[in-house]
PLY file of the C-alpha trace (Angstrom):
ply
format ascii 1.0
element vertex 138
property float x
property float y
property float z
element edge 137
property int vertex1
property int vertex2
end_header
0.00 0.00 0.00
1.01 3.45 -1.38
0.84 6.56 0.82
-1.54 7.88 -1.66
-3.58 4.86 -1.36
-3.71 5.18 2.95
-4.50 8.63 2.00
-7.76 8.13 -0.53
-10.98 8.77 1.35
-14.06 7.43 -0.59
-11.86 6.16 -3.64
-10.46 9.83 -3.96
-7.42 12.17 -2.43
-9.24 14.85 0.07
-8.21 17.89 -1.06
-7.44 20.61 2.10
-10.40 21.86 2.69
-11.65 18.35 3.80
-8.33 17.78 5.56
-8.97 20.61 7.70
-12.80 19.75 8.54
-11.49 16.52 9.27
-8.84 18.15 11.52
-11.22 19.67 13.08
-13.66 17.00 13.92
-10.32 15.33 15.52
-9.95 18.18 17.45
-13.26 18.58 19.10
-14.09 14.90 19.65
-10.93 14.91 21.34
-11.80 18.26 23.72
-14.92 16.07 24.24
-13.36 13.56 25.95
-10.69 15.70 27.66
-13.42 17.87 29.41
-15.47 14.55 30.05
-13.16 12.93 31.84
-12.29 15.86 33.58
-15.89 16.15 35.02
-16.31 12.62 35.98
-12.86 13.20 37.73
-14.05 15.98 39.93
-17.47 14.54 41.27
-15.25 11.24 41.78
-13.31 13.73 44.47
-15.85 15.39 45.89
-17.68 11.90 46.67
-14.41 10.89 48.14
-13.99 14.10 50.06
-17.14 13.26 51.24
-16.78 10.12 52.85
-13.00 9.91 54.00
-13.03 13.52 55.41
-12.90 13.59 59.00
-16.29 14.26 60.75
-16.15 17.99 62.54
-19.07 18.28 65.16
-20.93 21.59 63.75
-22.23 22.39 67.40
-18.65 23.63 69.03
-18.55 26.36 70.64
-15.03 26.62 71.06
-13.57 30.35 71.17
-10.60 30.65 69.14
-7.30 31.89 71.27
-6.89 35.45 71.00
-3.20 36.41 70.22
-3.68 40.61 70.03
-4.82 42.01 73.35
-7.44 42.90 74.32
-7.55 46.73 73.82
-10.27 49.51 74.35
-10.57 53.05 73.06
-11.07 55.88 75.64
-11.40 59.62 75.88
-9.92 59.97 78.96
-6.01 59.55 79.05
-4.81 56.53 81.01
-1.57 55.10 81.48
-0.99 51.47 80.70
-1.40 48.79 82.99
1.92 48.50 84.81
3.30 44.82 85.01
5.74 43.02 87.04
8.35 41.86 85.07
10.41 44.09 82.97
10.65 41.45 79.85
6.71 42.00 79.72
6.46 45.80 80.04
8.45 45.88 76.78
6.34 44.06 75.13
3.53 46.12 76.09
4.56 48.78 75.16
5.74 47.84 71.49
2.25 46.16 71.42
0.11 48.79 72.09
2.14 51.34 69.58
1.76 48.64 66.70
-2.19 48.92 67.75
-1.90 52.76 68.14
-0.04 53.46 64.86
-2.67 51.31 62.91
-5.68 53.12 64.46
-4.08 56.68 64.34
-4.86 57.13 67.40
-2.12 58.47 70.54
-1.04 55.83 73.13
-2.77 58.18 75.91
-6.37 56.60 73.97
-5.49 53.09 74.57
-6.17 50.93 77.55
-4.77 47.19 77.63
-7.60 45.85 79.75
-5.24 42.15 79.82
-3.15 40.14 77.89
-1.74 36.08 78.16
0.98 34.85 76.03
-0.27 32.08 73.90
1.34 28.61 73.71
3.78 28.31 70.80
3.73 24.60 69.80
5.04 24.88 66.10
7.53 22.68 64.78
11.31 23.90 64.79
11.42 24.23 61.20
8.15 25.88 61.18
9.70 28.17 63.44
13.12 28.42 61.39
10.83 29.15 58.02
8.96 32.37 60.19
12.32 33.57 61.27
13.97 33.21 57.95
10.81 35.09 56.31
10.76 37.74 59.01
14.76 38.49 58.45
14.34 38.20 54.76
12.56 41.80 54.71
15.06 43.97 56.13
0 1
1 2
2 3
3 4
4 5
5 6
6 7
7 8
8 9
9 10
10 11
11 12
12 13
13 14
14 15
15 16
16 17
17 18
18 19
19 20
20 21
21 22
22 23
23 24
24 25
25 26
26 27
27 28
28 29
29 30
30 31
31 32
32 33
33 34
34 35
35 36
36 37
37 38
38 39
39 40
40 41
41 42
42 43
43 44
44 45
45 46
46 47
47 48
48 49
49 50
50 51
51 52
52 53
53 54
54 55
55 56
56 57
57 58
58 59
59 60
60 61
61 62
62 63
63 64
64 65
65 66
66 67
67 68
68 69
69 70
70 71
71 72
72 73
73 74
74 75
75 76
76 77
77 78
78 79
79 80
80 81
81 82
82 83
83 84
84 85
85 86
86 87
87 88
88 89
89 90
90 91
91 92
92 93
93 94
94 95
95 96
96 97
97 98
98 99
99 100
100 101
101 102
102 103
103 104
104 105
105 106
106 107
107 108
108 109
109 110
110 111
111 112
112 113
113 114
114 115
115 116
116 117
117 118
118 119
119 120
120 121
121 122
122 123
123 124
124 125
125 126
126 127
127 128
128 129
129 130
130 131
131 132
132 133
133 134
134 135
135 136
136 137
């Protein structure tokens, strides 16, 4: 067999107008199946999300932990609550100017009513990754 004979559609050559129609039928049979596939693929997850997904009881009413402080606006001028330990007056104080910058507002309108430190249980790479981000911007 010839390569003009493979080529003969109906006894006769196509000429290119019927190569490209052809081409073309190719083309969107084959997006047909592509996107098919592609459909049955995703309701095939979301049934499996569905049944291998851990079960979350929808009635919790679990808080989550507040890491900011706790901090009320006031006409009046007030000084900060004054703590015990040096190590935590610092951190007060840089605290409530990050909260003061952001709400243009003077330190004098700010009263830290409390604060707790929160429980840092990350990983130490987690840790290494935050650190490595934080000194990556200066």
């Amino acid at each position: 067999m010839t390569i003009e004979e493979a080529l003969k559609i109906g006894g006769k050559i196509p000429n290119w107008i019927d190569s490209l129609s052809i081409g073309g039928q190719v083309t969107v049979i084959g997006l047909i199946i592509v996107f098919t596939v592609l459909v049955i693929l995703m309701f095939v997850l979301k049934i499996m999300e569905k049944i291998f997904a851990p079960k979350t009881a929808k009635n919790q009413n679990e808080t989550p932990e507040i890491v900011a402080p706790v901090v009320e606006e006031k006409k009046v001028e007030q000084k900060p609550v004054t703590v015990v330990e040096e190590d935590d007056e610092e951190i007060i104080a840089v605290i409530m100017a990050a909260i003061a910058a952001s709400l243009n507002t003077s330190t004098y309108n700010l009263k830290i009513k409390s604060f707790r430190r929160v429980s840092n249980t990350a990983p130490a790479w987690n840790k290494a990754g935050l650190n490595e981000t934080i000194n990556s911007r200066f």
